[in-house]
TIDOZA-472480 format. One record per atom (N, C-alpha, C): residue in three letters; atom name; x, y, z. Coordinates in nm, 2 decimals. Layout:
BEGIN
<'Ala' 'CA' <X Y Z>>
...
***
This chain:
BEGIN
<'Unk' 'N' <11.26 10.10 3.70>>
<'Unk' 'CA' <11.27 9.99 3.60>>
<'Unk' 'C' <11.26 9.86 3.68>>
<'Unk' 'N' <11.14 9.77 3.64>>
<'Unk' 'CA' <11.17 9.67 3.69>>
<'Unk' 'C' <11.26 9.55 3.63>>
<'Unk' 'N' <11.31 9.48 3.74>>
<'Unk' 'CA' <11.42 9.38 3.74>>
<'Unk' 'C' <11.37 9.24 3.65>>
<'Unk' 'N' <11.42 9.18 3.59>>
<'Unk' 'CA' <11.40 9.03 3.50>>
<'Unk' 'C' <11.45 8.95 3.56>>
<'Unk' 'N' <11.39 8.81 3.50>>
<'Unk' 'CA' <11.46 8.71 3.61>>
<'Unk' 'C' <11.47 8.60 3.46>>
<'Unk' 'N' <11.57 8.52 3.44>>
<'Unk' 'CA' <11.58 8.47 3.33>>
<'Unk' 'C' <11.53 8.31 3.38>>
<'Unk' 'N' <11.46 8.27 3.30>>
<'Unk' 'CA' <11.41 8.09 3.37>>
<'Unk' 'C' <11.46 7.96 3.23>>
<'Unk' 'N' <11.51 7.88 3.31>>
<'Unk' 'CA' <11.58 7.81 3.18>>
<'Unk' 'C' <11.47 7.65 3.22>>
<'Unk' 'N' <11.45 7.58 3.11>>
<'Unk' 'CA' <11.37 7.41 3.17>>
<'Unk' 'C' <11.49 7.33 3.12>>
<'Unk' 'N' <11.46 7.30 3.24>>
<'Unk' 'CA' <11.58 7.17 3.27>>
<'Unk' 'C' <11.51 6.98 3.26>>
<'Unk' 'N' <11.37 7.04 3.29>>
<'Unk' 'CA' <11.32 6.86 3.32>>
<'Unk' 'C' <11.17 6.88 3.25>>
<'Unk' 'N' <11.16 6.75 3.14>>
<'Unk' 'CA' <11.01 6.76 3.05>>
<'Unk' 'C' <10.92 6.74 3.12>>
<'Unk' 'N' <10.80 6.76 3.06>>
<'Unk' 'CA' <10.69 6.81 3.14>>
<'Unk' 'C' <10.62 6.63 3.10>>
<'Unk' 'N' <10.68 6.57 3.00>>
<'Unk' 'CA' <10.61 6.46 2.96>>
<'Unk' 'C' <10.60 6.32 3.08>>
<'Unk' 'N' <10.52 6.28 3.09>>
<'Unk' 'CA' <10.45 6.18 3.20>>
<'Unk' 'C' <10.42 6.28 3.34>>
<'Unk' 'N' <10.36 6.37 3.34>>
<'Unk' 'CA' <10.38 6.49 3.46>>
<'Unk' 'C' <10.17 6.53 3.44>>
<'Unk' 'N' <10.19 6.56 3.57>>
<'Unk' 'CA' <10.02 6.62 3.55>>
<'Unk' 'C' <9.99 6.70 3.44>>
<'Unk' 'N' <9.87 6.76 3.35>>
<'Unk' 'CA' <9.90 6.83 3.25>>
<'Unk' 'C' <9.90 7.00 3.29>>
<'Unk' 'N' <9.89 7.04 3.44>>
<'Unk' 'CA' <9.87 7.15 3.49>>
<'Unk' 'C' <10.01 7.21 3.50>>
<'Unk' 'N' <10.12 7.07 3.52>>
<'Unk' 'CA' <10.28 7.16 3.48>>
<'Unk' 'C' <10.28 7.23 3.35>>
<'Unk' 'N' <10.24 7.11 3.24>>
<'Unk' 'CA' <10.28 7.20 3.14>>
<'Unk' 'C' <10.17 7.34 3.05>>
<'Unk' 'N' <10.10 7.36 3.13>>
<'Unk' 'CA' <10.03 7.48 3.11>>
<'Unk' 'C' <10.10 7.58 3.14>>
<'Unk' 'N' <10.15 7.56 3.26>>
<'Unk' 'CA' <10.25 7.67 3.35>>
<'Unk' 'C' <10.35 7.68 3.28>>
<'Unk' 'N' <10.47 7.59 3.26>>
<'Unk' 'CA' <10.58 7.63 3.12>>
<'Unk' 'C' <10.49 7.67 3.01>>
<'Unk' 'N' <10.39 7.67 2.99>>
<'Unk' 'CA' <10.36 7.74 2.85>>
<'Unk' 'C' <10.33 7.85 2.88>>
<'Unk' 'N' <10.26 7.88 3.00>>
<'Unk' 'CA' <10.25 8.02 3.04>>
<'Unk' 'C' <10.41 8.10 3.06>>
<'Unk' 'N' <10.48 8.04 3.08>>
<'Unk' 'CA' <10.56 8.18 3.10>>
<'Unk' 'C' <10.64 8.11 2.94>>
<'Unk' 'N' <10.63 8.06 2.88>>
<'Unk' 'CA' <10.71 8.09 2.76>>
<'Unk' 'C' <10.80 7.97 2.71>>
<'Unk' 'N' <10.80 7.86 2.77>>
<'Unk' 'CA' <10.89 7.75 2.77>>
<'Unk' 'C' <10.80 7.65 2.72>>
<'Unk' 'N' <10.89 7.59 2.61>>
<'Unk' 'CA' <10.85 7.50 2.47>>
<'Unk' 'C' <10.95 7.37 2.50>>
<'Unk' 'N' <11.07 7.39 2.52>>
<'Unk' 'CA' <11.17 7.31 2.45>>
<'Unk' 'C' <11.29 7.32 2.58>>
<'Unk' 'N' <11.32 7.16 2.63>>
<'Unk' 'CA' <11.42 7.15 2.72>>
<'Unk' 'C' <11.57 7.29 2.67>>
<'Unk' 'N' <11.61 7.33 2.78>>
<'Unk' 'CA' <11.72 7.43 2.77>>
<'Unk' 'C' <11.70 7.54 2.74>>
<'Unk' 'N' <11.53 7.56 2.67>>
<'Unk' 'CA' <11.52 7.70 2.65>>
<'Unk' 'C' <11.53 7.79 2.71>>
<'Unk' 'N' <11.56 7.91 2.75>>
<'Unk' 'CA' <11.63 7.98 2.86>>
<'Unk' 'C' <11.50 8.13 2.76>>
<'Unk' 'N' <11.41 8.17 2.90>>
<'Unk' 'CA' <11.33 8.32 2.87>>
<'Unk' 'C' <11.39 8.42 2.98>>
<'Unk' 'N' <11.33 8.56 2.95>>
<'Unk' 'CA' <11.37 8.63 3.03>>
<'Unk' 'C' <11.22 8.71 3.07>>
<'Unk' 'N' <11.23 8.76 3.23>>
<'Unk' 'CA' <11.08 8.78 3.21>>
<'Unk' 'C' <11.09 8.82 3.34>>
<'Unk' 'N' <10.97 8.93 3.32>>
<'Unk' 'CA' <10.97 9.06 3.43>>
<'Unk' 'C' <10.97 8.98 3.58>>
<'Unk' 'N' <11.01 9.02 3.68>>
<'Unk' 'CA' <11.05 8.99 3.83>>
<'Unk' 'C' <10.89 9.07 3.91>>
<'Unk' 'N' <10.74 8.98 3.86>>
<'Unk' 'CA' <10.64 8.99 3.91>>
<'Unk' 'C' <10.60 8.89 3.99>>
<'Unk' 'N' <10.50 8.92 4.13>>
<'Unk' 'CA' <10.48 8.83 4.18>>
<'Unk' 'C' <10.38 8.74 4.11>>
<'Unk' 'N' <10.33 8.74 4.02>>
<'Unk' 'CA' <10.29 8.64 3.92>>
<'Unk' 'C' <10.34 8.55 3.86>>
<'Unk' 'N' <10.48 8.62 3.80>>
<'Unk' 'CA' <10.55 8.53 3.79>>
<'Unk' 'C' <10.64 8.44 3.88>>
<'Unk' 'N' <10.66 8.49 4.01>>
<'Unk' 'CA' <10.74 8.45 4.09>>
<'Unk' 'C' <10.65 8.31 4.13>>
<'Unk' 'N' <10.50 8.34 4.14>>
<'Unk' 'CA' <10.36 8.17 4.17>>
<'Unk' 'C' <10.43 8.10 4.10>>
<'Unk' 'N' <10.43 8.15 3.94>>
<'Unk' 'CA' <10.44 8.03 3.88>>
<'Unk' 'C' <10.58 7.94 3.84>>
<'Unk' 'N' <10.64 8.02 3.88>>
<'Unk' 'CA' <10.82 7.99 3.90>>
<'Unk' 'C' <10.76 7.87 4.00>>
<'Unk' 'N' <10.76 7.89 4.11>>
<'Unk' 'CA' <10.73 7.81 4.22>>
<'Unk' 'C' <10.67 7.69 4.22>>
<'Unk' 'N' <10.57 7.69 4.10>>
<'Unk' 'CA' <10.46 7.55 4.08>>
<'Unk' 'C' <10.60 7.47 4.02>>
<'Unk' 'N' <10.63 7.50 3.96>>
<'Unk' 'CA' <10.73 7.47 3.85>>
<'Unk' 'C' <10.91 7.45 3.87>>
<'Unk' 'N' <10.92 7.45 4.01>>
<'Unk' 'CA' <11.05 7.50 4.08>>
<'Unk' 'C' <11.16 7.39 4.06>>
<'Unk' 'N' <11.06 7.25 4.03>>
<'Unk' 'CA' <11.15 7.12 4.03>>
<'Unk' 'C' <11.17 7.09 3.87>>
<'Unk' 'N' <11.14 7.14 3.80>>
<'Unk' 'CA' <11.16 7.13 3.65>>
<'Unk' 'C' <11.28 7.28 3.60>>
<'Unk' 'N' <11.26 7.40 3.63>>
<'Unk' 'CA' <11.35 7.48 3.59>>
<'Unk' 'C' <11.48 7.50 3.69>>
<'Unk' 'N' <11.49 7.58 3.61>>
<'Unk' 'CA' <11.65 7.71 3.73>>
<'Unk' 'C' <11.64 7.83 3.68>>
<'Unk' 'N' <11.62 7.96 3.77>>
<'Unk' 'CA' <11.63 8.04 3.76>>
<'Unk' 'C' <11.73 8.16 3.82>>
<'Unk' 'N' <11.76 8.25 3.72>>
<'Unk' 'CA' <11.91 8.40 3.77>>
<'Unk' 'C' <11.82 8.47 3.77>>
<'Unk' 'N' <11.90 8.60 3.82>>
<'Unk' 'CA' <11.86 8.70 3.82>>
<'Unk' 'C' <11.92 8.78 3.73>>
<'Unk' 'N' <11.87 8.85 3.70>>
<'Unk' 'CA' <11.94 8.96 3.56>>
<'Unk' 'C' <11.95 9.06 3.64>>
***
């Protein structure tokens, strides 16, 4: 069973290159505080990373 890792946005993507907010759209994030949950792949772990100064993420 693979493990999840829940990612919440904390900081808008508005005045920001437009390449952040593709990345929050790719993994699922629309709206400050929205908190997703989502499989613990190294795919997702890249894009966690581009994006590391805008979210916070647990581990489930």
């Amino acid at each position: 069973m693979a493990t999840e890792v829940k990612v919440t946005l904390k900081r808008s993507p508005i005045g920001r290159k437009e390449y952040f907010s593709k990345v929050l759209k790719g993994l699922g994030l629309k709206r400050l505080h929205q908190t997703v949950t989502l499989k613990d792949t190294p795919e997702i772990r890249g894009m966690i990373r581009k994006v590391e100064h805008m979210v916070t993420v647990e581990d489930c």
